[in-house]
C-alpha positions in Angstrom: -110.3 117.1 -163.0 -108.6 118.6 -159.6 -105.4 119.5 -160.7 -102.2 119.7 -158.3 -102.5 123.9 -158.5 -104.9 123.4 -155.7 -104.2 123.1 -152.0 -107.1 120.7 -151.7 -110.5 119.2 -153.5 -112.8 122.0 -151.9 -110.3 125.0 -153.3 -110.8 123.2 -157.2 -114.8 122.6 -156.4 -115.0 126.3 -155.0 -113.5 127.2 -158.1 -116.2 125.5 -160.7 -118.1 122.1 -160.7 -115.9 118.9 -160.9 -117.1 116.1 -163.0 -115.2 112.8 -162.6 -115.8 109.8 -165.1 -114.6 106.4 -163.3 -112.4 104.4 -164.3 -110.2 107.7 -167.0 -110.0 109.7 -163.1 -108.4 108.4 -160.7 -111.1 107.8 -157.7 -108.0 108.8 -155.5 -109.6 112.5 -155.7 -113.0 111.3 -153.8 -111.0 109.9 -151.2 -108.5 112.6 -150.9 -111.8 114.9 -150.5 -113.1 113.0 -148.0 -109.4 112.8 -145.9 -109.4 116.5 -146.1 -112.9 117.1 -144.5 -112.5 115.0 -141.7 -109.8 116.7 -140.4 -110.6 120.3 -141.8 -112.0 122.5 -138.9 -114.1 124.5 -141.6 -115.9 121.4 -141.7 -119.1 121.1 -140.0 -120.8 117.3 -141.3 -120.5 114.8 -143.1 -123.4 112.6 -144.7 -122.8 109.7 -146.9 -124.5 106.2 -148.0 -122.3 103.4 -147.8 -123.6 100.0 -149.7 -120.2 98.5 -150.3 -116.6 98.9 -149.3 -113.4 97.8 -149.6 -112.4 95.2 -146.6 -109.5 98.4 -145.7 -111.4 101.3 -146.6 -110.5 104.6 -146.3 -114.0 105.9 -146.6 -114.9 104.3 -143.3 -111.7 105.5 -142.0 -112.1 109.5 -143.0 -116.1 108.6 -141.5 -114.1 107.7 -138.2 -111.5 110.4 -137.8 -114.2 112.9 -139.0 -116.5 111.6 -135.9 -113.9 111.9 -133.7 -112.0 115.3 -135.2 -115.6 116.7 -133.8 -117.7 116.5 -136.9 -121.2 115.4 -137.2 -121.1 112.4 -139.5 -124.1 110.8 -140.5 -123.3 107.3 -143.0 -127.1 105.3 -144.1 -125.8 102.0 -144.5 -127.1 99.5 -146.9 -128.2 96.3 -145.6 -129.1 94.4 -148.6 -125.9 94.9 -150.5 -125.5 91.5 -152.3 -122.8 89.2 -150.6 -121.8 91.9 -148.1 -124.5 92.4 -145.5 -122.4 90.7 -143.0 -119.4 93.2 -143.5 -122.0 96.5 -143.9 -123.4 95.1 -140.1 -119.4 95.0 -139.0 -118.8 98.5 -140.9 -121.8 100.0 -138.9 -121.0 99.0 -135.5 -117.7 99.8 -136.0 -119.3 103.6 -137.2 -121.4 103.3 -134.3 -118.3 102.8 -131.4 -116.5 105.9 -132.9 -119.8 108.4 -132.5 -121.0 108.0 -136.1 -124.7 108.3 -136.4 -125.7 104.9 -138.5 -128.9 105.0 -140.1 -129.7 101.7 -141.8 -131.7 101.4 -144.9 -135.4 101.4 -145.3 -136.8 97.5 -145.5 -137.3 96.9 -149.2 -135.5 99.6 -150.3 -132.4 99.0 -151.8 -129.9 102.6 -152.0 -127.2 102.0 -154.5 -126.5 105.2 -155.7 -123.2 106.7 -154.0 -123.9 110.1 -152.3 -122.2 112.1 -149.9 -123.3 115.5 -148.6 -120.0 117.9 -147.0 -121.4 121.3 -144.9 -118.6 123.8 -144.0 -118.3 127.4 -142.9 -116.7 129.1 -145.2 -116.6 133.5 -144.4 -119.9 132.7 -141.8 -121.9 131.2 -144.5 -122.9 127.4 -144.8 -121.4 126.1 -147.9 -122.2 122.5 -149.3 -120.5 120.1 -151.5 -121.8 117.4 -152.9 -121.0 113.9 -154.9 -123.4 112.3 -157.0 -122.7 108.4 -158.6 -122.5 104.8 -159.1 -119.5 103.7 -158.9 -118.9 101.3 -155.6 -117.2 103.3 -152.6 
């Protein structure tokens, strides 16, 4: 678990690998993590899958800043998410006006699994972080 010792999610990760078990932790640190890159100059992209989110997300909203804090931000965005492929079109063209690169999902290919991919500079070298799951962004 990131504990409060640490200035942010990337000083805990840096420090060993973080596994989070939804629902006993919070899902507050994924989000925090997410804040913090699109606003931290270290931070060079951001690549994530959306296939659902919440009708105010924050997710969407650190994609956003991050594209417009200078980032490259890359989000694939599910299409055939059950019930919601009118709000994923409204989420990508919304992505799309704030310089997001959208990338929409292959026909016949449904992407449920939760993914996002962070590259920052950290002492001249390329450092990557990465999430892995299944629970619903």
């Amino acid at each position: 678990m990131i504990k409060a010792q640490f200035r942010n999610g990337f000083d805990a990760i840096r420090e060993r690998d973080v596994l989070l078990y939804y629902p006993y932790h919070t899902f507050e640190h994924v989000l925090e993590l997410l804040r913090q890159a699109s606003f931290d100059p270290s931070v060079l992209a951001i690549k994530i899958n959306i296939y659902r989110v919440a009708k105010d997300s924050r997710i969407i909203d650190s994609m956003i800043h991050a594209a417009h804090n200078g980032k490259k931000v890359t989000v694939v965005v599910e299409l055939q998410a059950r019930f919601d492929e009118e709000a994923n079109i409204h989420w990508a063209k919304r992505l799309t006006e704030a310089g997001v690169h959208v990338i929409f999902s292959a026909p016949g290919l449904k992407i449920h699994a939760k993914l996002f991919l962070i590259s920052r500079k950290e002492n001249g070298e390329l450092v990557r972080y990465a999430h892995i799951g299944t629970g619903e962004f």
